[in-house]
Backbone as JSON, one array per atom type, in Angstrom:
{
  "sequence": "XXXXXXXXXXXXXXXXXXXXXXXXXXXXXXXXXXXXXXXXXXXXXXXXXXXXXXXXXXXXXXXXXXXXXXXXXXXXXXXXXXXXXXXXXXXXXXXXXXXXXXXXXXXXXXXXXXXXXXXXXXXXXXXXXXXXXXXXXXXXXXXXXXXXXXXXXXXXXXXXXXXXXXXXXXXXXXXXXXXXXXXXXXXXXXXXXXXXXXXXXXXXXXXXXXXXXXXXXXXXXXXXXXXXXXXXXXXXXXXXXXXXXXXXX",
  "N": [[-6.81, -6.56, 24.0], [-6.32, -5.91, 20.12], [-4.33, -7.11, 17.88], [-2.45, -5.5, 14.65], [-0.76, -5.21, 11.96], [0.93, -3.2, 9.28], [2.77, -3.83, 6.64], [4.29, -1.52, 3.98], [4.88, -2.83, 0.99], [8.02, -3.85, -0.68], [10.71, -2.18, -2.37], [9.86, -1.67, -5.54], [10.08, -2.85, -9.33], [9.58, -0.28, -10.98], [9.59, 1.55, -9.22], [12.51, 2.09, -8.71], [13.02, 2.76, -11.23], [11.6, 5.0, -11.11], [9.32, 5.27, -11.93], [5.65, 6.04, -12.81], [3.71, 3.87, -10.9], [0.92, 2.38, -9.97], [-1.85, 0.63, -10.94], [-0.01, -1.42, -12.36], [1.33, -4.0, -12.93], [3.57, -5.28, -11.08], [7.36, -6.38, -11.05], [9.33, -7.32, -7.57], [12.12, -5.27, -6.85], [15.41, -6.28, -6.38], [16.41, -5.42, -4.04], [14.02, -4.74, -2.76], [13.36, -6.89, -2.61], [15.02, -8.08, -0.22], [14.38, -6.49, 1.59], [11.73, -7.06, 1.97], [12.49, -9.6, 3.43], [13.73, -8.65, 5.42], [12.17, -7.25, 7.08], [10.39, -9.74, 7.67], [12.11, -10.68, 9.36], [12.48, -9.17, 11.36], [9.89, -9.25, 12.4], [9.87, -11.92, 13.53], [11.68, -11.47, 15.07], [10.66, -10.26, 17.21], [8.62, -12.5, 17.82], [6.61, -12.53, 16.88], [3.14, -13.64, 16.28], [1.04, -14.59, 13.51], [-2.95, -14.83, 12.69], [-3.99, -14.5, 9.9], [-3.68, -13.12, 6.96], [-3.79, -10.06, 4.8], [-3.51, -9.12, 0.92], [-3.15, -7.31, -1.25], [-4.16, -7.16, -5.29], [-1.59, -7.3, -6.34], [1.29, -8.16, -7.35], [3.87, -7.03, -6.1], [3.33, -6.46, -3.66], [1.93, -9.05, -2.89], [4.35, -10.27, -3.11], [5.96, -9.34, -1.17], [4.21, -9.84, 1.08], [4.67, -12.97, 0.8], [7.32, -13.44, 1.12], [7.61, -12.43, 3.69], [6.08, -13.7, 5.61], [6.86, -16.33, 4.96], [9.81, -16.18, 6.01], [8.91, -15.94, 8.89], [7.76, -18.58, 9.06], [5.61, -18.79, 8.51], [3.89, -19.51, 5.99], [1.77, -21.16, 5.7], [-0.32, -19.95, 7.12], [-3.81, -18.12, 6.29], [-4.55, -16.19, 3.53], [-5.62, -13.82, 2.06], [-6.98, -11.93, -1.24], [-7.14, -8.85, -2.61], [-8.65, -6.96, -4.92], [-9.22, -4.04, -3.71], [-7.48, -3.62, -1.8], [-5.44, -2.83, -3.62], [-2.58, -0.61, -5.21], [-3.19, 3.4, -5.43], [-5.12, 4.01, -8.23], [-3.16, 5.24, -11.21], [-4.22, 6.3, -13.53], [-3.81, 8.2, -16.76], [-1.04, 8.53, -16.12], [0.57, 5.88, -15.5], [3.16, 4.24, -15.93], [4.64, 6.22, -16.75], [7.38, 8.55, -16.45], [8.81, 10.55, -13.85], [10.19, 12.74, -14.75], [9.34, 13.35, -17.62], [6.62, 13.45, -17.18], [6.91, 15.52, -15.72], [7.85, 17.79, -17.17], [5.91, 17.87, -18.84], [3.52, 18.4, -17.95], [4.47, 20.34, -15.43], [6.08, 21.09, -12.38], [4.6, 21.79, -10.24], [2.01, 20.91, -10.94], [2.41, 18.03, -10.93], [3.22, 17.46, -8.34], [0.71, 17.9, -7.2], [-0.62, 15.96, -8.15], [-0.14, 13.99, -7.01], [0.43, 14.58, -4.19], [-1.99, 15.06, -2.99], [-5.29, 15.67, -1.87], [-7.7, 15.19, -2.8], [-7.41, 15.89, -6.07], [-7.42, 14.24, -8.98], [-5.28, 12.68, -10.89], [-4.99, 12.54, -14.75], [-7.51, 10.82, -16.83], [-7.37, 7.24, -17.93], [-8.48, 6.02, -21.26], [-10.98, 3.69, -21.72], [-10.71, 2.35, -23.87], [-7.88, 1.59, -23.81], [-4.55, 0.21, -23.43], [-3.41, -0.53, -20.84], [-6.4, -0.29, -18.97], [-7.64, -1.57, -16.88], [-9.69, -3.77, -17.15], [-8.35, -5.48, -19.33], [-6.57, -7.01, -18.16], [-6.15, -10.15, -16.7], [-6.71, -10.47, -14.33], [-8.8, -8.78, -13.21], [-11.48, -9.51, -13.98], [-13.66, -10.59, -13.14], [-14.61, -8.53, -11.95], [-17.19, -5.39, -11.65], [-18.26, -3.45, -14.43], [-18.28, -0.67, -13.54], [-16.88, -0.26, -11.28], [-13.98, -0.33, -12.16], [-11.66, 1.63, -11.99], [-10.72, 4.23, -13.77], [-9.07, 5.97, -12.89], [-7.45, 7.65, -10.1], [-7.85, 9.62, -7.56], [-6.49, 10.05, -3.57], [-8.82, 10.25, -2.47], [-10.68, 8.31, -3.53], [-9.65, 6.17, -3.13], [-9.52, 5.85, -0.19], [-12.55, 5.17, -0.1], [-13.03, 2.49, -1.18], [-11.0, 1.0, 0.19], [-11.91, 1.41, 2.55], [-14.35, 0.01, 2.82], [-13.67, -2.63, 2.38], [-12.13, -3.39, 4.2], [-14.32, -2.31, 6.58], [-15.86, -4.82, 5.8], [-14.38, -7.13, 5.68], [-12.32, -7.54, 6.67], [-12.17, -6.01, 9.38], [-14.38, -7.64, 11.4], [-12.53, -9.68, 11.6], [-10.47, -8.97, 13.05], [-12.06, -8.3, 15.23], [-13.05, -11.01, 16.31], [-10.82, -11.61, 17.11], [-8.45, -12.2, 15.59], [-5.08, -12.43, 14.91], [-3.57, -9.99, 12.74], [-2.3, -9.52, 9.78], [-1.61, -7.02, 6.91], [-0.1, -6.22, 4.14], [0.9, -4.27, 1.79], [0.27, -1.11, -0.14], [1.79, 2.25, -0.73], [-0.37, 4.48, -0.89], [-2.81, 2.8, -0.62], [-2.66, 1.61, 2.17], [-2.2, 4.35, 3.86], [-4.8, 5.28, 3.02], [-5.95, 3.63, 4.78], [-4.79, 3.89, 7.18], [-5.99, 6.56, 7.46], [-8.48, 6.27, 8.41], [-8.11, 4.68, 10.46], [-6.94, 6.02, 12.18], [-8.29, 8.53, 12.55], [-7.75, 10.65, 10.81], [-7.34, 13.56, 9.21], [-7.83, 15.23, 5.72], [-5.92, 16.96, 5.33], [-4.58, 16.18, 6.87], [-3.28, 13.98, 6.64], [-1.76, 14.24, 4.49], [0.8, 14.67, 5.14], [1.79, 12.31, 5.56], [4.17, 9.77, 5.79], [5.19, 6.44, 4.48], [7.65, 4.35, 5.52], [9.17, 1.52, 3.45], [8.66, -1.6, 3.64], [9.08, -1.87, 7.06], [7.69, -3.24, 9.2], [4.73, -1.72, 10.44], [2.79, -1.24, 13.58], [0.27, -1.74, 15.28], [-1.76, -1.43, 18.9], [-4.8, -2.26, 19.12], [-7.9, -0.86, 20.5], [-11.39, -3.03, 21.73], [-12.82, -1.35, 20.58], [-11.77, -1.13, 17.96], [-9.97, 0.98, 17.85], [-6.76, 2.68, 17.89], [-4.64, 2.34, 20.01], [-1.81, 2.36, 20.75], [0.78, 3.1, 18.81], [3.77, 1.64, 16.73], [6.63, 1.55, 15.18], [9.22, -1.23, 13.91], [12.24, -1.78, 14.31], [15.33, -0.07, 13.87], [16.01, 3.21, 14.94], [17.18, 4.58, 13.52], [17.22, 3.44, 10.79], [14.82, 3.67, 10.13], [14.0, 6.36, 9.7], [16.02, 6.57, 8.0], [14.24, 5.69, 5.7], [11.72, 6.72, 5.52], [12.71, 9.0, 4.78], [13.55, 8.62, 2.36], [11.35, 7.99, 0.91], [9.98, 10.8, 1.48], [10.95, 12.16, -0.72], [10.96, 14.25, -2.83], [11.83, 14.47, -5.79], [11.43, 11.76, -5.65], [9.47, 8.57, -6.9], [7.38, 6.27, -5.58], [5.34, 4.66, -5.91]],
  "CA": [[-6.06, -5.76, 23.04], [-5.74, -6.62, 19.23], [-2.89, -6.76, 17.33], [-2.35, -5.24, 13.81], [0.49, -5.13, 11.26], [0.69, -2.99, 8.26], [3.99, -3.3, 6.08], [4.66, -1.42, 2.8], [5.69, -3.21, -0.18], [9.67, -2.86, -0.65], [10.99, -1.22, -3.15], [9.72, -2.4, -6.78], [11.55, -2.45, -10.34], [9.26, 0.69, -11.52], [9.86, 2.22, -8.28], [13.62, 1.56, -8.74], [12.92, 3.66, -12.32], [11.31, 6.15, -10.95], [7.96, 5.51, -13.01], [4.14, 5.52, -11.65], [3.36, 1.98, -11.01], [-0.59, 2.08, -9.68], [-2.23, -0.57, -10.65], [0.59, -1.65, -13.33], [2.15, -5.24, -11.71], [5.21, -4.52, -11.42], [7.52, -7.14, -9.44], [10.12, -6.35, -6.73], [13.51, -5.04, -7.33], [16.65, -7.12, -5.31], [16.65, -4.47, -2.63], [12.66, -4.3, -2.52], [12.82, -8.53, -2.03], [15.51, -8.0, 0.85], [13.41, -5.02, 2.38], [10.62, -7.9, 3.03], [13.02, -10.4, 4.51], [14.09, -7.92, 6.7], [10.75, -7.09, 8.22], [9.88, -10.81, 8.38], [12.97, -11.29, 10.64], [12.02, -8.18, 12.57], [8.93, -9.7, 13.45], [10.27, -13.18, 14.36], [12.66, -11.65, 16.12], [9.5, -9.91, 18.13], [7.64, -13.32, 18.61], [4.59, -11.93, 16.19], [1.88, -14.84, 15.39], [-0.83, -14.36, 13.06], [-3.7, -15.98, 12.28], [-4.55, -14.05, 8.91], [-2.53, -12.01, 6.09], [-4.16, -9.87, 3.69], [-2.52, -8.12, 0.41], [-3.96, -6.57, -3.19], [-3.71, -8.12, -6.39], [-0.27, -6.66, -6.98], [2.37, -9.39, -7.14], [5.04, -6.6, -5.4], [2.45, -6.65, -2.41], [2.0, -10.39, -2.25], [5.19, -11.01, -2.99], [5.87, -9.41, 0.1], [4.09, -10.64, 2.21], [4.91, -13.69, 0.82], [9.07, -13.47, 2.2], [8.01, -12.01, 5.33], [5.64, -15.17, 6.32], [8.15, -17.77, 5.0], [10.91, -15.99, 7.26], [8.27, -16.13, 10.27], [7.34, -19.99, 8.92], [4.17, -18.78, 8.58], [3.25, -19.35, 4.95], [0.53, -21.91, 6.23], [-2.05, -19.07, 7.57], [-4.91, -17.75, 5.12], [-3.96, -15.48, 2.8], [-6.68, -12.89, 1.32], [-6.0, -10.94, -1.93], [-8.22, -8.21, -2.75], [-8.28, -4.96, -5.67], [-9.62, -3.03, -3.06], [-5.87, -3.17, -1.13], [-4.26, -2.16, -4.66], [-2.21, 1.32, -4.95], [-4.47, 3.92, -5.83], [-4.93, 4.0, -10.12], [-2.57, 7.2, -11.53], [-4.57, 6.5, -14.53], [-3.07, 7.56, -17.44], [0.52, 8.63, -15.35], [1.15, 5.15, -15.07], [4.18, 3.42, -17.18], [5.5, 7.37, -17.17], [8.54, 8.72, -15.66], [8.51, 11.45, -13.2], [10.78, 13.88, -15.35], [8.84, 13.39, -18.66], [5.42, 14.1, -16.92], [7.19, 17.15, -15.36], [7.92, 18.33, -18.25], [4.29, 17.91, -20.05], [2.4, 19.27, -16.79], [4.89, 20.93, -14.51], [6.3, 19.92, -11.85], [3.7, 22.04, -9.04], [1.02, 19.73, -11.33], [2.76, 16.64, -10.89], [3.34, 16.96, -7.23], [-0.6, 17.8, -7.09], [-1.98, 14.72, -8.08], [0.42, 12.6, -6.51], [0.1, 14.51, -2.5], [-3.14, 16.15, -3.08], [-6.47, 14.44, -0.86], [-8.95, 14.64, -4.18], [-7.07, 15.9, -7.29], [-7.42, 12.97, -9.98], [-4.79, 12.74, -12.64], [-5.62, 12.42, -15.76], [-7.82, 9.59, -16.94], [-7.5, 6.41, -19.24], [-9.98, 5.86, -21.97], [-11.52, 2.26, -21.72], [-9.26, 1.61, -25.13], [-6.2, 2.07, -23.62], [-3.83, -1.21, -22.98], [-3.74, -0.25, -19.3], [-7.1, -0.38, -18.62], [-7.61, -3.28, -16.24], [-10.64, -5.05, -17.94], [-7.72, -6.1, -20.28], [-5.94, -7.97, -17.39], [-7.09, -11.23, -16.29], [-7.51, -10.38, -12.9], [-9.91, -7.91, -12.72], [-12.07, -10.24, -15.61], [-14.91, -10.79, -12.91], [-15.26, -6.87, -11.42], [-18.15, -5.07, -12.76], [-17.56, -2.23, -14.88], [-18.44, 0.51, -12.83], [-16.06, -0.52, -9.84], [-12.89, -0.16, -12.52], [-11.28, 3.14, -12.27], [-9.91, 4.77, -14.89], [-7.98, 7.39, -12.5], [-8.35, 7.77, -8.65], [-6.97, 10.3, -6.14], [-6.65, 9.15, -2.37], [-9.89, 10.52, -1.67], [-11.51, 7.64, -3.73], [-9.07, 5.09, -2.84], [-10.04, 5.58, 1.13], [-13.68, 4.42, -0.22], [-12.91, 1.03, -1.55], [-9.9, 0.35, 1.54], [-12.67, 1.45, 3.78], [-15.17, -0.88, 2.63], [-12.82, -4.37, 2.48], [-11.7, -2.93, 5.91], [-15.69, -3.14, 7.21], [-16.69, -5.72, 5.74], [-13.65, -8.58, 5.65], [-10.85, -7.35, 8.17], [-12.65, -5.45, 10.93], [-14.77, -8.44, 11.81], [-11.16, -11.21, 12.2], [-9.67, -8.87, 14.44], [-12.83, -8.44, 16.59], [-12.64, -12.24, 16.71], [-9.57, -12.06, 18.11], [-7.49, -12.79, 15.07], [-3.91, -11.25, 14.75], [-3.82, -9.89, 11.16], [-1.18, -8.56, 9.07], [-1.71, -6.38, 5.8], [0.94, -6.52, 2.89], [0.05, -3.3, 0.6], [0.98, -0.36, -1.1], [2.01, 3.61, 0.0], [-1.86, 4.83, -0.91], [-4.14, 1.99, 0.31], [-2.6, 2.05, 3.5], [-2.58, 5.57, 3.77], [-6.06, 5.39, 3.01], [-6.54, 2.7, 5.79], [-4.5, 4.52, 8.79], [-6.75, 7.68, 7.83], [-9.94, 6.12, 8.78], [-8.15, 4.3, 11.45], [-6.44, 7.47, 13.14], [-9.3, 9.76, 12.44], [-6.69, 12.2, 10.44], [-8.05, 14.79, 8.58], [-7.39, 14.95, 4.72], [-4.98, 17.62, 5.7], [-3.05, 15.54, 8.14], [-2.71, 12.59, 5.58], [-1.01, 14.53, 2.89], [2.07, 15.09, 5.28], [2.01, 10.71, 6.08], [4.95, 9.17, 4.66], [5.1, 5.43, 4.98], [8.57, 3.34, 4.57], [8.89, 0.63, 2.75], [9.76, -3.19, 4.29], [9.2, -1.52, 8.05], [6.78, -3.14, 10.09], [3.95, -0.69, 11.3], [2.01, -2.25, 14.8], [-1.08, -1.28, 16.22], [-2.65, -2.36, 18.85], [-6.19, -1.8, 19.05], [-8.81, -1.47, 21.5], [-11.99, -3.49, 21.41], [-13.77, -0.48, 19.32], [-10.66, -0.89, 16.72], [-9.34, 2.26, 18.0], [-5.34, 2.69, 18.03], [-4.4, 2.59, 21.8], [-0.58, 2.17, 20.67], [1.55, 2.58, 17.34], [5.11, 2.32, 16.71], [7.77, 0.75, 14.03], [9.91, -2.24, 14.74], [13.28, -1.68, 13.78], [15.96, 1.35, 14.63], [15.04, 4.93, 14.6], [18.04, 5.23, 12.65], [16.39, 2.9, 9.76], [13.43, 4.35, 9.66], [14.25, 7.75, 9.85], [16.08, 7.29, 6.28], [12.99, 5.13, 5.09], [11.24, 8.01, 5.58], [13.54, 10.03, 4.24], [13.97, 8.18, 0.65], [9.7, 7.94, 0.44], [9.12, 11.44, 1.45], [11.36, 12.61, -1.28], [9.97, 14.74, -3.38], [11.91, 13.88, -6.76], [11.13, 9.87, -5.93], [8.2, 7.73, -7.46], [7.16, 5.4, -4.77], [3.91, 4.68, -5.98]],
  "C": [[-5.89, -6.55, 21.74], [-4.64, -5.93, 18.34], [-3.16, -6.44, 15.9], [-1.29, -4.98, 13.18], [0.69, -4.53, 9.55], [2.37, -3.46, 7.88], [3.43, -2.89, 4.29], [5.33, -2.36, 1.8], [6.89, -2.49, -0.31], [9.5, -2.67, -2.27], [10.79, -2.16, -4.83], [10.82, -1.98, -8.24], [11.07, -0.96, -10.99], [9.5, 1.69, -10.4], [11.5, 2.84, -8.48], [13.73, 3.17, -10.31], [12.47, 4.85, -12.31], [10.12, 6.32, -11.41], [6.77, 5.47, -12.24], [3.93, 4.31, -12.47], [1.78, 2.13, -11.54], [-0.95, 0.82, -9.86], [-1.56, -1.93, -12.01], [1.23, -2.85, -12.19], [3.28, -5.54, -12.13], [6.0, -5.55, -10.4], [8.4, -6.39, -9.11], [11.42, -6.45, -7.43], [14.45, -6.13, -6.14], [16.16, -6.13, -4.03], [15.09, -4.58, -2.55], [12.38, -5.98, -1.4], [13.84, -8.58, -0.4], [15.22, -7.22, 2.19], [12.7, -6.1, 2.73], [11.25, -9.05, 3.47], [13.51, -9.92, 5.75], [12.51, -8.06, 7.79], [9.91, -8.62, 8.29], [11.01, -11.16, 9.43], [12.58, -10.82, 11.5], [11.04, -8.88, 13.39], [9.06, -11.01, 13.94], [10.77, -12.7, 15.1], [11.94, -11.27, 17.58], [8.7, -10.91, 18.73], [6.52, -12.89, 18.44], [4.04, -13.37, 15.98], [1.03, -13.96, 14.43], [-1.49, -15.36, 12.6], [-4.37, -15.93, 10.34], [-3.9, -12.88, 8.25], [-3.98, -11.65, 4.72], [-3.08, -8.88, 2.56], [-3.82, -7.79, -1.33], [-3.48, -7.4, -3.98], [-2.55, -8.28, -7.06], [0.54, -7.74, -6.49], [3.41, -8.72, -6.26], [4.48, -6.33, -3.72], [2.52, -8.3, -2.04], [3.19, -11.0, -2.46], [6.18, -10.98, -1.62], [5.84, -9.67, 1.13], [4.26, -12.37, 1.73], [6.73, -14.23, 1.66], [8.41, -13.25, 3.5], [7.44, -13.43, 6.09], [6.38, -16.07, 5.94], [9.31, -16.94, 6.38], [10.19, -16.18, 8.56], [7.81, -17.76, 10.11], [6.09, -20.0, 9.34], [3.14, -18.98, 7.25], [1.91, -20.65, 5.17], [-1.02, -21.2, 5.98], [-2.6, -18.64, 6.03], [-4.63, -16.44, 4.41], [-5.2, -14.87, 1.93], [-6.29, -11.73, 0.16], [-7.32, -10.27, -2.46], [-7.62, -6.75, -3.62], [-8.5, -4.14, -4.82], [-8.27, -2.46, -2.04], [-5.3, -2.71, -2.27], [-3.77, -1.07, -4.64], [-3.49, 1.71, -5.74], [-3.88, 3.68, -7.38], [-4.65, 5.58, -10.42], [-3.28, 6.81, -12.85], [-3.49, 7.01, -15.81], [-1.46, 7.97, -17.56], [1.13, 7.27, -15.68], [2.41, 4.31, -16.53], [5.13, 4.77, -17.2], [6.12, 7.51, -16.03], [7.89, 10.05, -15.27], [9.01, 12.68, -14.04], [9.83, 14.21, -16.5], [7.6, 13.77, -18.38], [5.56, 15.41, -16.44], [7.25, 18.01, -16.16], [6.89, 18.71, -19.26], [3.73, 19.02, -19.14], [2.51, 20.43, -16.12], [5.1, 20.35, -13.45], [5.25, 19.96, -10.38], [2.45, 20.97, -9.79], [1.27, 18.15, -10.9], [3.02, 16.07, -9.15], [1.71, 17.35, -6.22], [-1.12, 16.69, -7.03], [-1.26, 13.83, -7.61], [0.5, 13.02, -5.07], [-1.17, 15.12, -2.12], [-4.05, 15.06, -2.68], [-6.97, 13.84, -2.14], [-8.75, 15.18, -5.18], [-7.23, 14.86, -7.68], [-6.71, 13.3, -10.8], [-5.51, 12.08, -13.45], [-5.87, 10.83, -16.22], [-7.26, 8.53, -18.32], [-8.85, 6.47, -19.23], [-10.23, 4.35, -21.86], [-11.24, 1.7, -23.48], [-7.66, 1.49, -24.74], [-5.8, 0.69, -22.98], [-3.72, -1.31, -21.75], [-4.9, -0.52, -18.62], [-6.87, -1.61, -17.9], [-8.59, -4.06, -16.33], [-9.98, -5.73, -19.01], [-6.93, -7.07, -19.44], [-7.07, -9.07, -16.7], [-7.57, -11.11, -14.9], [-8.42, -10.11, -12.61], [-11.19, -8.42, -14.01], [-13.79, -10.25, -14.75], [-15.11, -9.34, -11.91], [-16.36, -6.34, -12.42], [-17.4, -3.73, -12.9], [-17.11, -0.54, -14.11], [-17.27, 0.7, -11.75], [-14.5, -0.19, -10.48], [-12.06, 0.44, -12.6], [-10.81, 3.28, -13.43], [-8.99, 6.3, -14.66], [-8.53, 7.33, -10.75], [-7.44, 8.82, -7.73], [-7.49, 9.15, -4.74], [-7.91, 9.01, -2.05], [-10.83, 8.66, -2.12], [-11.02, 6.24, -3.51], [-9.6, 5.16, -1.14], [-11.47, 5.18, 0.97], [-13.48, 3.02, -0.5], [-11.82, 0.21, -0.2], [-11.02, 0.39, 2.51], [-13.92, 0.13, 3.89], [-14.95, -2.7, 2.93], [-12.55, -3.51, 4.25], [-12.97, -3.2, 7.23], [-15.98, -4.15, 7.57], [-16.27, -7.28, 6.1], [-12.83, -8.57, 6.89], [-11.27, -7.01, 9.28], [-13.05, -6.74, 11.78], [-13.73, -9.59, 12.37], [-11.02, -10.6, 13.23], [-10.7, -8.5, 15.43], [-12.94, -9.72, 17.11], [-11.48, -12.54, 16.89], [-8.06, -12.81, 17.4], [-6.31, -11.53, 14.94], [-3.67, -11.17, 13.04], [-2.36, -9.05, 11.24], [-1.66, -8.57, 7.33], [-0.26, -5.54, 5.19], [0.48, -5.2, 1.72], [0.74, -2.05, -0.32], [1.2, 1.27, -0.15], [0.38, 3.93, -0.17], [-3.09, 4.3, -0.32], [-3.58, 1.9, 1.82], [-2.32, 3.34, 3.95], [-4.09, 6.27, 3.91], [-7.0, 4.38, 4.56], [-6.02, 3.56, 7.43], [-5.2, 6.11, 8.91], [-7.61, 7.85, 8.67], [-9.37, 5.6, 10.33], [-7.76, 4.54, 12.77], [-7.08, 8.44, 13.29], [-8.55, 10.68, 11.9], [-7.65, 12.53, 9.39], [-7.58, 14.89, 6.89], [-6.21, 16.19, 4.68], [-4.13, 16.74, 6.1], [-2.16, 14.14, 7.35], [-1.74, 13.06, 4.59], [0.33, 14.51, 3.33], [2.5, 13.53, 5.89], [3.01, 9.94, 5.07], [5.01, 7.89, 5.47], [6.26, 4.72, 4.56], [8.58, 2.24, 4.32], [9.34, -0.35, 3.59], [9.94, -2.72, 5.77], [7.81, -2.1, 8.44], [5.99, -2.19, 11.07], [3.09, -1.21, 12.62], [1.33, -1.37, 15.45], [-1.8, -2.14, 17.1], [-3.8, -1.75, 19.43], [-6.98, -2.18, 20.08], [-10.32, -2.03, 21.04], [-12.97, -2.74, 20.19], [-12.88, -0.29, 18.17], [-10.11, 0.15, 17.34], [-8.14, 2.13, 18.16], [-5.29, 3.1, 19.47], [-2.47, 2.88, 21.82], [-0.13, 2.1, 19.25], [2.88, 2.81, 17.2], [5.46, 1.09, 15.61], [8.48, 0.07, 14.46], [11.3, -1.56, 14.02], [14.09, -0.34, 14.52], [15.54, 2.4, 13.94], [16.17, 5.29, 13.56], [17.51, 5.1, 11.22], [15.73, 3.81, 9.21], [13.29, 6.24, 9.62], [14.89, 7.83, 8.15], [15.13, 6.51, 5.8], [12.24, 5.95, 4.64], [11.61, 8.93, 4.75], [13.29, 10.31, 2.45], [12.35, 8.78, 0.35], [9.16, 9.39, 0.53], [10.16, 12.6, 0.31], [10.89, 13.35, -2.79], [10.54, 14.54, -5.46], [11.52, 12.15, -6.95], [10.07, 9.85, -6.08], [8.28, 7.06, -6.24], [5.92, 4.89, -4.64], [3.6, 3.52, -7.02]]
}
């Protein structure tokens, strides 16, 4: 049997505002940084190991998983950071508030491209300060790979691919992994890895700073999944994220 560990990124300061993040690096709010000490206690308190943490280039992702492995006194293990875990790109949503785009679009538009499989909001132009060939990170991606807008649909291509090519292979060698990420790329990762339907994903809410655990049989397949913590928790976790005035993105 292998073991797997998603957690959400807690609650960030654009989150906190209500604004679309995407691929805007945004750090955590107080309550977002106490959300991932929680779920590193949780899992000490479980007696988790791992041998391998991955997270996206987003500082409110690795900062993440950065608390939860110090509280487990695990900041040692190997640490993988990859664009391909980043939230999906709201293109050019991002930096805007939920009311003020309601107001341009509507609000049945606005809750389109943010639960919809393969709507795309609207794009940036490759002038726009956002773009992310203007950030140093993304300095050695080639152009093509950059979005300039993505629904889920095209975010489950790039999660699926790092998922192939880097992660599948540890945990067939028998490593215990944990992934540090965002509401969309894991979304996009428990699609492929539940077989759900782009129907069945739209109604997946994920809370924040809650340890998710899978464990998998030798073909990856989910044999077992459940949340650490109380049902009470996670029941308003749930609650806040599947709220349909909140940003959480």
């Amino acid at each position: 049997m292998h073991k797997l560990v998603l957690i959400r990124h807690g609650e960030s300061l654009w989150n906190k505002a209500n604004l679309f993040t995407g691929w805007m690096d945004v750090n955590l709010s107080d309550k977002g940084i106490q959300e991932a000490l929680h779920a590193g206690k949780l899992l000490k308190e479980e007696q988790f190991v791992f041998d391998v943490a991955y997270t996206s280039y987003l500082k409110r992702a690795i900062k993440t998983l950065d608390y939860v492995l110090e509280e487990m006194d695990l900041l040692w293990i190997p640490v993988y950071k990859t664009w391909q875990l980043n939230e999906r790109h709201y293109g050019a949503l991002q930096g805007l508030s939920k009311t003020t785009t309601a107001e341009k679009y509507g609000e049945a538009q606005v809750q389109l491209w943010r639960r919809s499989y393969d709507v795309l909001p609207p794009a940036l132009t490759k002038d726009d300060a956002r773009y992310p060939r203007y950030d140093i990170k993304y300095r050695d991606m080639d152009d093509e790979l950059i979005p300039l807008t993505e629904s889920l649909k095209e975010t489950v291509v790039r999660v699926r691919d790092y998922w192939d090519k880097e992660i599948a292979p540890q945990i067939k060698a028998g490593k215990n992994v944990i992934i540090a990420a965002h509401g969309n790329s894991l979304r996009a990762l428990i699609m492929f890895l539940e077989n759900l339907s782009s129907k069945e994903i739209i109604d997946l809410n994920i809370p924040t700073g809650i340890p998710l655990v899978y464990n998998l049989d030798d073909r990856l397949h989910p044999v077992e999944r459940y949340y650490l913590g109380s049902e009470e928790q996670l029941e308003s976790k749930i609650k806040q994220v599947a709220e349909p005035d909140k940003i959480m993105e």
